[in-house]
C-alpha positions as CSV (number, residue, x, y, z in Angstrom):
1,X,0.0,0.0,0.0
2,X,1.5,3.1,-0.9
3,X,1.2,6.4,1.2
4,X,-1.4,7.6,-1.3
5,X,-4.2,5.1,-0.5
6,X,-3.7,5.3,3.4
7,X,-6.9,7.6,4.5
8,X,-5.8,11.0,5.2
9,X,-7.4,10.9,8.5
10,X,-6.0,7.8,9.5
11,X,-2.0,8.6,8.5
12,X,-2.6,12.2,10.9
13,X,-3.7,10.0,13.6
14,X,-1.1,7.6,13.8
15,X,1.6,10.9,13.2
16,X,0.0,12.0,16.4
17,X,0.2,8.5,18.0
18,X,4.0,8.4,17.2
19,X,4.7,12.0,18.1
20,X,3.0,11.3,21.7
21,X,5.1,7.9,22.2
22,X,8.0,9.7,20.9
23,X,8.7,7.4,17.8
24,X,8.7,10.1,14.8
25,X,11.3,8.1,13.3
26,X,9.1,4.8,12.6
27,X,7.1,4.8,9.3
28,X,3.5,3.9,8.6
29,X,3.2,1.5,6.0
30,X,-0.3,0.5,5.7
31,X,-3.8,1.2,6.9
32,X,-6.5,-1.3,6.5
33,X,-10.4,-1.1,8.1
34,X,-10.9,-4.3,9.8
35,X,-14.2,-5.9,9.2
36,X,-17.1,-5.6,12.1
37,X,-17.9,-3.0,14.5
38,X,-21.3,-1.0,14.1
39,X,-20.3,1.7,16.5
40,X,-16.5,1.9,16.0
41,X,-14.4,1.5,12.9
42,X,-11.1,-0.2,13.3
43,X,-8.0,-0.2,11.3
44,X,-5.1,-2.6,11.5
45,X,-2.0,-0.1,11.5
46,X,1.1,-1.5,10.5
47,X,4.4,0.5,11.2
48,X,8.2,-0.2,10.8
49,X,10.5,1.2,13.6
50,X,13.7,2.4,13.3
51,X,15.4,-1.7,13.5
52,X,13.2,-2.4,10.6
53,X,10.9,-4.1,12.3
54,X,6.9,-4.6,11.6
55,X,4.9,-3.2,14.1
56,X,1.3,-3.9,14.2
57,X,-1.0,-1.6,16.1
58,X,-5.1,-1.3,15.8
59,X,-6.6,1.9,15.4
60,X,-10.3,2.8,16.9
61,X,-12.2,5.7,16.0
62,X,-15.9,6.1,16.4
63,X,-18.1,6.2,13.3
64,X,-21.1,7.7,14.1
65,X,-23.0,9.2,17.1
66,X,-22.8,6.6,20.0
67,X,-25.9,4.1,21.2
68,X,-27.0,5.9,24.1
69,X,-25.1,4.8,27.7
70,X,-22.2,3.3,25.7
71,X,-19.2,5.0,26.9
72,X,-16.8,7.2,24.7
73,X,-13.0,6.9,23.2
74,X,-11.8,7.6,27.0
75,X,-13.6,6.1,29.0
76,X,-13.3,2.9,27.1
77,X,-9.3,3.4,26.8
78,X,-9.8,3.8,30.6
79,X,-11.5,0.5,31.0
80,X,-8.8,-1.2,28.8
81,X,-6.6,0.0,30.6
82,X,-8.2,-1.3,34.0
83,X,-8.5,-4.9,32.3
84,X,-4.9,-4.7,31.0
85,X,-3.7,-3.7,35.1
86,X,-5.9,-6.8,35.8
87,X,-4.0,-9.3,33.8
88,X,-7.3,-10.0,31.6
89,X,-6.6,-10.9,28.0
90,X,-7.2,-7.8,26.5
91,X,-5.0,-5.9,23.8
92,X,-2.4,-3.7,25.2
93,X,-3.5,0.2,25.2
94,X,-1.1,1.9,23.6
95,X,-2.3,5.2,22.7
96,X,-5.3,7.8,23.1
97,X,-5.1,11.3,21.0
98,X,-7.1,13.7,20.0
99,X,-7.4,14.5,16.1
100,X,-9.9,16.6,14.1
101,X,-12.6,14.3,14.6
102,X,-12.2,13.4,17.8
103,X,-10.5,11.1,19.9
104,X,-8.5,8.3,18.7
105,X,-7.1,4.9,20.6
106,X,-4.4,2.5,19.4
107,X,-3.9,-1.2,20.5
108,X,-1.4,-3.9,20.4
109,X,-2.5,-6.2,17.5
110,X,-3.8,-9.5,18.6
111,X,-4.3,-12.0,15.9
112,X,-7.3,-14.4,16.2
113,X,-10.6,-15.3,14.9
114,X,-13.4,-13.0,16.3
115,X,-16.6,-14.3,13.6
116,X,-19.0,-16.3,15.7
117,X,-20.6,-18.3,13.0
118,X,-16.8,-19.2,12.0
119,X,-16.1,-20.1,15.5
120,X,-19.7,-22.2,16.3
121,X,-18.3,-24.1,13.3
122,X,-15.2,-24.8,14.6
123,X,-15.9,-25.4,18.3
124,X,-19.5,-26.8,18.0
125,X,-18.6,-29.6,15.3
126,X,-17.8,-33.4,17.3
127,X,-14.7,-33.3,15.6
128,X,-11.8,-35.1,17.6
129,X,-10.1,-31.4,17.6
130,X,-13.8,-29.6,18.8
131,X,-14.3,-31.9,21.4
132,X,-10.9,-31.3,22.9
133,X,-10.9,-27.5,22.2
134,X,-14.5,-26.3,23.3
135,X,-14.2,-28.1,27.2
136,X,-10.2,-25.8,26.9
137,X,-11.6,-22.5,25.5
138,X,-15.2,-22.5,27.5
139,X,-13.3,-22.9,31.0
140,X,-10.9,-20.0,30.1
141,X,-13.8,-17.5,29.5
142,X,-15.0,-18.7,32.9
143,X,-11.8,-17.9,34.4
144,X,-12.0,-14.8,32.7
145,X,-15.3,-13.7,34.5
146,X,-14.2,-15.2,37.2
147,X,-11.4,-12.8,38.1
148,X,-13.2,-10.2,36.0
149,X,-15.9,-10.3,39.1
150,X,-13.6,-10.7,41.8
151,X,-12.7,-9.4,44.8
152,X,-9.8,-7.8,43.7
153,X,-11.1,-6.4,40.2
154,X,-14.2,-4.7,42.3
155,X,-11.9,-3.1,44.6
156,X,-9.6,-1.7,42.0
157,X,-12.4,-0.9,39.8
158,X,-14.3,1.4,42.9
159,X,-10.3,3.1,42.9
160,X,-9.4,3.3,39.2
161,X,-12.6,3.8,37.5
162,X,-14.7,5.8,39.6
163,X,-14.9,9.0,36.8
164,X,-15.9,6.4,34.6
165,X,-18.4,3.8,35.8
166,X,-19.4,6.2,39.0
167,X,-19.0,5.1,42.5
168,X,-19.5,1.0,43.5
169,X,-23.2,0.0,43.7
170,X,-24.0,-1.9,47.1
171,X,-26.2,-4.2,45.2
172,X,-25.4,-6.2,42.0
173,X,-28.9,-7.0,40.8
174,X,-30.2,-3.3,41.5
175,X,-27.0,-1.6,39.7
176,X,-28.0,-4.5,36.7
177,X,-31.9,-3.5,37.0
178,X,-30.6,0.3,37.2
179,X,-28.7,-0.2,33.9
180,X,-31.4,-1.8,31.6
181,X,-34.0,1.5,33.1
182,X,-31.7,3.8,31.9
183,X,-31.1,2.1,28.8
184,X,-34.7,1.9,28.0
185,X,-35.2,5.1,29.0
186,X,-32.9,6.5,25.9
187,X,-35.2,4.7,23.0
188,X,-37.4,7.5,22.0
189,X,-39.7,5.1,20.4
190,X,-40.7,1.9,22.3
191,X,-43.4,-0.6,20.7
192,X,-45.7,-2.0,23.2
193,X,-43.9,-5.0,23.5
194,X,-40.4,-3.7,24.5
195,X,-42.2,-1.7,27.0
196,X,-43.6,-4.6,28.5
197,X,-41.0,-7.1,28.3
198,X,-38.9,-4.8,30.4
199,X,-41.6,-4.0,32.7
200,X,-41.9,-7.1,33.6
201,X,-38.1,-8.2,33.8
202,X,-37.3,-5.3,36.0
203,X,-40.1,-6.5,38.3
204,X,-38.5,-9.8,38.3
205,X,-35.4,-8.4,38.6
206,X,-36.0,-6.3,41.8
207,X,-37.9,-9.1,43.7
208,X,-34.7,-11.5,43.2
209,X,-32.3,-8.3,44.4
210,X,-34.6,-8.5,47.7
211,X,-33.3,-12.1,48.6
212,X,-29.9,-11.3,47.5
213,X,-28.1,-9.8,50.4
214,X,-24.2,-9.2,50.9
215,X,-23.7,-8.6,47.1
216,X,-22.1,-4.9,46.5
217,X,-21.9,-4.4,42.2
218,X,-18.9,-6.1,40.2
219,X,-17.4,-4.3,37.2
220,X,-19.4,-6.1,34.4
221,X,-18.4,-6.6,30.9
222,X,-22.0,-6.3,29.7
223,X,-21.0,-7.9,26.0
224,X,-18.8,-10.7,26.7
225,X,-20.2,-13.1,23.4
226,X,-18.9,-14.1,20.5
227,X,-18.2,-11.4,18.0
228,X,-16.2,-9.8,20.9
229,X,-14.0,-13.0,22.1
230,X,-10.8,-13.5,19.8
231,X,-9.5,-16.9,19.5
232,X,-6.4,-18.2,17.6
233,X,-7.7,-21.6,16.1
234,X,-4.1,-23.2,16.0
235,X,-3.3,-22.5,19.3
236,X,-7.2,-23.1,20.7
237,X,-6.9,-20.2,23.3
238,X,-8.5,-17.0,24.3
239,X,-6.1,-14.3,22.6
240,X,-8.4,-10.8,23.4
241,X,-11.9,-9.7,24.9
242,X,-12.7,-6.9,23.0
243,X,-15.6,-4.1,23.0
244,X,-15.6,-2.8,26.4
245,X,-18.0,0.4,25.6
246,X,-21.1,-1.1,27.5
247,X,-19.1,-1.8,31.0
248,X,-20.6,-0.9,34.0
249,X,-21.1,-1.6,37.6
250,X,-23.9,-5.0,37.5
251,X,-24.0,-8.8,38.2
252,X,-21.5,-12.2,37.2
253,X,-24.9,-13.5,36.3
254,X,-25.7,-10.5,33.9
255,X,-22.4,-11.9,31.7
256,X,-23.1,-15.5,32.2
257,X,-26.5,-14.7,31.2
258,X,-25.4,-13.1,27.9
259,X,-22.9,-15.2,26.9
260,X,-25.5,-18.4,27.3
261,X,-28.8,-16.8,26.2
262,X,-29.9,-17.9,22.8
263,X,-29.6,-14.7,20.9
264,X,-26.3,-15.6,21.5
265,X,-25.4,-18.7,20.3
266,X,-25.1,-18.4,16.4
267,X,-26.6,-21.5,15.8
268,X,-25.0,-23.6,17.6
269,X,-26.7,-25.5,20.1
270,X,-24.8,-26.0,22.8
271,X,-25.7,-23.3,26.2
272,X,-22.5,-21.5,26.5
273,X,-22.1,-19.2,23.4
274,X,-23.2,-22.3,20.8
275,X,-20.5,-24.8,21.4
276,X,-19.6,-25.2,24.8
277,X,-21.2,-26.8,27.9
278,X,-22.6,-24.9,31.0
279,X,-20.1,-27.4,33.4
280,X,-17.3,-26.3,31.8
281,X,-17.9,-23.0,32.1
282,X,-18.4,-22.8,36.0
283,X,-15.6,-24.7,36.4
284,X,-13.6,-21.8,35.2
285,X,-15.4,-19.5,37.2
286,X,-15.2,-21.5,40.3
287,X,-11.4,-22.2,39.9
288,X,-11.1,-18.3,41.1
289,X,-13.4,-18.7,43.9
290,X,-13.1,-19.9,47.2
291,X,-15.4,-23.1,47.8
292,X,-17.9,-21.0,49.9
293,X,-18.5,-18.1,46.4
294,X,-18.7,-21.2,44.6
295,X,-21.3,-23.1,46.4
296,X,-23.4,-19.6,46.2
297,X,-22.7,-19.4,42.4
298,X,-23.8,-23.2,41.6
299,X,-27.4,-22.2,43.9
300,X,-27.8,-18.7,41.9
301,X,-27.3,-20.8,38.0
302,X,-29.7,-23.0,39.2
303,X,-32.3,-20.4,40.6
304,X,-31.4,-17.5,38.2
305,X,-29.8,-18.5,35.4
306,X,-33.4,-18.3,32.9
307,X,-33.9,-14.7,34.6
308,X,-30.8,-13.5,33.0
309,X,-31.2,-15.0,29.9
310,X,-34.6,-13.5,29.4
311,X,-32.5,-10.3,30.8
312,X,-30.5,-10.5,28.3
313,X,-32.6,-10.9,25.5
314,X,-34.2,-8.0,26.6
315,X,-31.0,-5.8,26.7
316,X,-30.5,-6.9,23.3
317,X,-33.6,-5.9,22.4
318,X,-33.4,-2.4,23.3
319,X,-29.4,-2.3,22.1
320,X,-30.8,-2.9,18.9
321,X,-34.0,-0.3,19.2
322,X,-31.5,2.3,19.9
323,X,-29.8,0.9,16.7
324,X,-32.4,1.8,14.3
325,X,-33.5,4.9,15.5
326,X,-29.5,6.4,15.6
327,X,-29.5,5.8,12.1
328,X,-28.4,8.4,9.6
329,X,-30.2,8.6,6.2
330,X,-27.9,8.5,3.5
331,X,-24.8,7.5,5.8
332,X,-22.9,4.0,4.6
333,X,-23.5,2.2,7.7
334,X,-27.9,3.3,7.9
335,X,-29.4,0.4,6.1
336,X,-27.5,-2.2,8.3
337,X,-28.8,0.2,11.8
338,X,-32.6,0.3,10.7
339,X,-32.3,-3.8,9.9
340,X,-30.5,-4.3,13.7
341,X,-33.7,-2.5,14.5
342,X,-36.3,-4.6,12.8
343,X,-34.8,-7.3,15.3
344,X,-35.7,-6.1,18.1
345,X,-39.2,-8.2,17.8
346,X,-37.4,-11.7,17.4
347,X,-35.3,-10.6,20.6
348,X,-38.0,-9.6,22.8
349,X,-40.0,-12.6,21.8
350,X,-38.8,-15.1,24.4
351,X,-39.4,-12.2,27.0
352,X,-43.0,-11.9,26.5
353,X,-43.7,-15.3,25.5
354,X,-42.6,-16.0,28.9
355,X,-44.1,-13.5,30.9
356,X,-47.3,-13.9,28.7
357,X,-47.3,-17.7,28.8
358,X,-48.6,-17.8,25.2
359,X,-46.5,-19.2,22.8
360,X,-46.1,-15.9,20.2
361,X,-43.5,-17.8,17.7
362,X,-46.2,-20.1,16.9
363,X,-49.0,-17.1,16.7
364,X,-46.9,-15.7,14.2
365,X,-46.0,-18.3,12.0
366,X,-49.8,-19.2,12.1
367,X,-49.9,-16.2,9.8
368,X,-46.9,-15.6,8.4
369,X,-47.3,-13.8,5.1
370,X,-45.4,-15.6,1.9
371,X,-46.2,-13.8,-1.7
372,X,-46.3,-15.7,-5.0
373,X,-45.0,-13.1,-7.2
374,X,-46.2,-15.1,-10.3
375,X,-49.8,-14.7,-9.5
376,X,-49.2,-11.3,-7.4
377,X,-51.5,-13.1,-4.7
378,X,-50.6,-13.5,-0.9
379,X,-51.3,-16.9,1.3
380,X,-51.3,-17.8,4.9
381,X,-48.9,-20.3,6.3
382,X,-51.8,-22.5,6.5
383,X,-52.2,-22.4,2.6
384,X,-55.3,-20.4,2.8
385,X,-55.9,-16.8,1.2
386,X,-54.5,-13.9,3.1
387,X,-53.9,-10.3,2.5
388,X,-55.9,-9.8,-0.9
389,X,-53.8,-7.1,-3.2
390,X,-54.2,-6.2,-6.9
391,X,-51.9,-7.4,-9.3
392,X,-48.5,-5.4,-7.8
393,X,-46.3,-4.3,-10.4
394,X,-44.4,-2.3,-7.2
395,X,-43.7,-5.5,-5.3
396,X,-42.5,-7.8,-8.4
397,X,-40.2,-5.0,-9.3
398,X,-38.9,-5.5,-5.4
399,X,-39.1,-9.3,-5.7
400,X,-37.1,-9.2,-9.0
401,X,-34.5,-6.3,-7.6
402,X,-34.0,-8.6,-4.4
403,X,-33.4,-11.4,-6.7
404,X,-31.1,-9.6,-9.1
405,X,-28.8,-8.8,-5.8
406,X,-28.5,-12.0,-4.4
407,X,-28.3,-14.5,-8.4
408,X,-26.4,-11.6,-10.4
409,X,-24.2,-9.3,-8.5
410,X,-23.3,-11.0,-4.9
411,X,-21.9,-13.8,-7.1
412,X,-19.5,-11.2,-8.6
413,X,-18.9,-9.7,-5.1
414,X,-16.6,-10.3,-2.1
415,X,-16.1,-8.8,1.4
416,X,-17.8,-5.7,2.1
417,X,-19.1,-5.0,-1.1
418,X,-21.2,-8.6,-0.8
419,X,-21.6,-8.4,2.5
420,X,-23.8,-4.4,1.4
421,X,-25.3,-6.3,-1.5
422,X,-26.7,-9.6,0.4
423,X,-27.5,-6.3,2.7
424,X,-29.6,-4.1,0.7
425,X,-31.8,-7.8,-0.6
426,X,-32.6,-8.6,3.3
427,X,-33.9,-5.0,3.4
428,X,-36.0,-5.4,0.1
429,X,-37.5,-8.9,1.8
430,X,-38.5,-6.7,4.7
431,X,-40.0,-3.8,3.2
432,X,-41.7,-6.5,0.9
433,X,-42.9,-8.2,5.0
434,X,-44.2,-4.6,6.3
435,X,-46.2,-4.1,2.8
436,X,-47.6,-7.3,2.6
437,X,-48.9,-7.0,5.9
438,X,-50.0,-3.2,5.8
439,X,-53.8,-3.7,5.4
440,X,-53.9,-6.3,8.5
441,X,-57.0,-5.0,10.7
442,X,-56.0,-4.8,14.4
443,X,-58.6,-2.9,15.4
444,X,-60.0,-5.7,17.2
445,X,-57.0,-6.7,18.8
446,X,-57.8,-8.2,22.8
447,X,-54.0,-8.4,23.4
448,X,-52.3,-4.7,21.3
449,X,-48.6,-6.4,22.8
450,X,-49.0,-9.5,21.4
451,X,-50.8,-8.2,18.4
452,X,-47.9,-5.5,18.1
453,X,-45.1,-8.2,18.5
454,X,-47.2,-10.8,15.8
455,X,-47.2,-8.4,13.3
456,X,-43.6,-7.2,13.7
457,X,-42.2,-11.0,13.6
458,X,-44.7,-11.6,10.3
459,X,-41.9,-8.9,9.0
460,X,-39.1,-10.4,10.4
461,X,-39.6,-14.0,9.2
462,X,-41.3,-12.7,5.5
463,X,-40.1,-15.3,2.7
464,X,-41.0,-13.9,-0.4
């Protein structure tokens, strides 16, 4: 890569990076944006230093206006630097510096696979190699939360990160029913159903925090899943827990609960993040316990462990409501916000279903809505007719545009550019769901948050 293609923005960046660690004399030779990250872009800096020697650094800017409650560029080199201290396996901080669009951070490079369908597929296979790796790899990110929530990470934490997380909670559960409030609080449009589903989770929530006692906050991860846990394949080892922005004082069993809920998973089927077991993992976490925290843990998974998956869901559901309404018309990265935000209905589904006791999935796909573009007519899942419609020239032109992105150009496409393309056809099979499903009559409706969610997942799930 010559300097010419290196992003001007970038190359100042790093110049200020090398001026502040008093290395003018080392020379950038390439920039590249790493894949992933909706909030943050990230760019894999790689520098020679005055022995010749390649240097690799990442590079972490912000890309757009923050979810609300995430924390900015400080704050989160702050909390890197407070996992680093710890001896967690995070990337080195190397740098923070302020540039023309704001603050900057730089990283050690740590090499690894961070994809979790890649990783599902690796670990979750019965492979002789999967079978010996997943037990290996799920009891070192108990470990990790292990010492993440211990005694000795609190304490620093309430010393080293009081400007940034504010003072130590006295109760877990309450700082984690505190954190999913104020996080609902900030979406500026909640459907009936996410209002509800964290109604009644933070009801839950508060009536377990009365039986807990003697349980002061831990400094909590808050997105400790895959997509965010970098493994080297070769070595089968944790190499870097990434994507500290949503930290905060909370629960272990808020991270436990993430990194097992379903949402979670990507595909796989196994309870801790899709390919490992749930033993494994507490025997991690209980290796950095004394025998009386571990007894307590084993008695909150069993009694608790559901609560915070629904919890989780839940968080997820309103991370990715706040998703779709930050969006930006016209910016590159809008399309992929206002689909996050169409999820938000399959997320919150297992909350309500639960608190409802009605089983929603199966209300929905009772009506799901599938169009037979050759006859321009609409049927019910159960094969009868559904949403009658004129002959619509305006949804076979979407059908065939859809189907022109995914048979004639993704095939020609790679990276990004098919990753936008397969993109921009999911948001054509949606907009196809929501006008399909525009002249449903729910006047009648005995139940508007069920109704609400039914008619959102008939969108989500739409075939075509």
């Amino acid at each position: 890569m010559s300097q010419k293609d290196i992003d001007p923005s970038v190359g100042s960046a790093v110049a200020a990076a090398l001026v502040q660690l008093s290395c003018q004399n080392w020379q950038l030779l390439s920039a590249k944006r790493l894949s992933g990250g909706a909030i943050n872009q990230n760019f894999l800096i790689e520098l020679q230093d005055e022995q010749a020697q390649t240097i690799r650094w990442v590079m972490r800017r912000g890309q757009s206006a923050g979810i609300p409650g995430t924390h900015g560029r400080a704050d989160e080199y702050a909390l890197f630097e407070f996992a680093h201290a710890l001896g967690l396996t995070v990337p080195k901080p190397i740098a923070l510096v302020q540039t023309d669009d704001g603050l900057v951070s730089f990283f050690e490079f740590r090499s690894g696979q961070a994809d979790g369908r890649k990783l599902v597929q690796w670990l979750g296979g019965e492979s002789e190699a999967s079978t010996r790796t997943a037990p290996a790899i799920t009891r070192q990110l108990g470990v990790e939360l292990g010492r993440l929530h211990g005694t000795k990470a609190s304490e620093m934490g309430a010393q080293t990160l009081a400007k940034t997380l504010g003072p130590r909670p006295a109760h877990s559960i309450e700082a984690a029913m505190v954190l999913v409030e104020k996080s609902f609080a900030c979406v500026r449009q909640p459907t009936s159903y996410l209002t509800y589903a964290t109604e009644q989770v933070l009801q839950e929530g508060r009536q377990l925090a009365s039986q807990l006692t003697g349980s002061a906050a831990s400094v909590c991860h808050n997105d400790f899943r895959l997509g965010n846990l970098m493994m080297d394949p070769e070595s089968g080892r944790l190499t870097a827990v990434l994507d500290w922005e949503f930290a905060s004082w909370g629960d272990v069993m808020a991270d436990i609960g993430w990194l097992t809920a379903p949402c979670w998973r990507f595909g796989g089927a196994k309870p801790v993040a899709g390919f490992g077991e749930l033993a494994d993992l507490v025997s991690g976490l209980s290796s950095t316990m004394d025998v009386t925290e571990a007894q307590r843990l084993q008695t909150r998974l069993q009694n608790e462990l559901a609560f915070w998956q629904r919890y989780a869901h839940l968080r997820w559901a309103i991370i990715a409501a706040q998703q779709g309404e930050r969006a930006v018309p016209g910016d590159v990265e809008a399309l992929e916000l206002v689909i996050t935000g169409c999820m938000s209905a399959s997320l919150a589904e297992p909350v309500v279903s639960f608190y409802k006791g009605q089983d929603v999935v199966g209300m929905a796909k009772a009506t799901t809505i599938t169009t037979n573009t050759a006859t321009n007519t609409t049927t019910d899942a159960d094969g009868s007719a559904g949403i009658s419609s004129d002959p619509s020239t305006a949804d076979r032109l979407l059908a065939e545009a859809a189907a022109h992105l995914k048979l004639h150009l993704v095939p020609q496409l790679s990276g990004a550019q098919k990753y936008s393309a397969l993109m921009a056809a999911n948001a054509i099979r949606l907009a196809r769901g929501a006008l399909a499903c525009a002249s449903d009559d729910r006047s009648a409706a005995t139940d508007p948050v069920i109704e609400d969610l039914v008619f959102d997942l008939r969108i989500w799930s739409f075939k075509g």
